[in-house]
N, C-alpha and C positions, 0 to 999 in steps of 0.2 A: 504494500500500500504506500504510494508514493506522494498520496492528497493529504494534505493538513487543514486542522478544522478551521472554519473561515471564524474571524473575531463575531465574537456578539454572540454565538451559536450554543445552545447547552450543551453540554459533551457527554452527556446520555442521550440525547435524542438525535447527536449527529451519529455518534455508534451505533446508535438503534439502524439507523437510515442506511448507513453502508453495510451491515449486515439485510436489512432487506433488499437492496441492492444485488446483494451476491446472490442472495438467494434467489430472485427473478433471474439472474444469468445464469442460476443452476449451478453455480459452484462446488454448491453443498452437496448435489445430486449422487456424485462416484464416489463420496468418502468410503473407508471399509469400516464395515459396522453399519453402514447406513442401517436406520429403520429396524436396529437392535437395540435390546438393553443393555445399559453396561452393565461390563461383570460386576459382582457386586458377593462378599461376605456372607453368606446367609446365617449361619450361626455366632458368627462372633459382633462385639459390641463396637461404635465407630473409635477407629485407633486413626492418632495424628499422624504416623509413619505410615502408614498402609502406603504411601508411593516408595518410601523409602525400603520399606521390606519387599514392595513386588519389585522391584527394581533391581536389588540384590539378588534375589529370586530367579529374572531374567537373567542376571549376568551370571550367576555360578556362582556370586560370591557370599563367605558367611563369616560374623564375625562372632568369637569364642571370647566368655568373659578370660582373663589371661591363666588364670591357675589351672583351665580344664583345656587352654589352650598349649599348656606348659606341661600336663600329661600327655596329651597328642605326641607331642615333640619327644617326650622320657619315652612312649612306646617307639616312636621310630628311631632313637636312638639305642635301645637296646636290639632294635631287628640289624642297624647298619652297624653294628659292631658283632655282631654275631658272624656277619657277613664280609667282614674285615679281612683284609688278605695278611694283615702279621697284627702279632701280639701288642708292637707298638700302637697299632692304629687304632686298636681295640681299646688300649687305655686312654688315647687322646678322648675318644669319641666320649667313652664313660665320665672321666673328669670333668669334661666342657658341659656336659647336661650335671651331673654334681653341683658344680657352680653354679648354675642357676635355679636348681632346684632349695641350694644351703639361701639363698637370694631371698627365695619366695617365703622360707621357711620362714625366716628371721625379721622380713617386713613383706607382709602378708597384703597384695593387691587384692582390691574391691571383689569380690564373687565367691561360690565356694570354696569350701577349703582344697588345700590341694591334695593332701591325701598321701601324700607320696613321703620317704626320706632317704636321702642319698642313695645310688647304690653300693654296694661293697666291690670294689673292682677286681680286687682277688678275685672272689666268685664270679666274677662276670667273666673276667679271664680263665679262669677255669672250664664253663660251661662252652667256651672256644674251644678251648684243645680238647674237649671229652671230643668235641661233634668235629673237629682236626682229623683227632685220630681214629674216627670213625669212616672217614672217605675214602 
């Protein structure tokens, strides 16, 4: 829309106007959805985010309060150290989540608890070489 409202004009009834406008040219005619409902909730009660969650929704993405986001992370880090090509790599990977877990412990972010405490890297190296020398 490249027209600007002329002075003097109320600026609801000049919007009113170029929407009837478009509408006698049929603008509105091919939108998709025409002459549908919108989607619409049916059980739940009106949420101020409902764009913001369908939106995340569309894109794949989600976001984890951080302590159940930081056991995500403690599981994939015991599967990537399990899968570790040497002993050394396997204790890197154990300590760097340690760290963050001794983090969480000790100044505990907003959401559930975490549930978790360090791992013992001994044993974690341990249960490497059992499944090592099992190959």
């Amino acid at each position: 829309m490249t027209e600007r409202k002329p002075p003097g004009v109320d600026f609801e009834s000049w919007v009113d106007k170029q929407i009837r406008d478009a509408d006698a040219r049929g603008e509105f005619a091919q939108l998709p959805g025409a002459g549908k409902p919108l989607p619409s909730e049916v059980d739940s009660t009106y949420d101020e985010l409902w764009w913001v969650k369908r939106k995340m929704a569309r894109e794949g993405f989600s976001v984890l309060p951080p302590t159940l986001a930081l056991r995500k992370e403690a599981e994939d880090a015991l599967e990537a150290a399990a899968n570790a090509p040497s002993e050394q790599m396997v204790r890197r990977i154990v300590e760097e989540i340690n760290v963050k877990i001794r983090d969480v412990m000790f100044k505990p972010p907003p959401g559930p608890p975490l549930g978790l405490k360090p791992y013992d890297v001994e044993e974690v190296v341990g249960r490497w070489r059992e499944r090592r020398a099992d190959r």
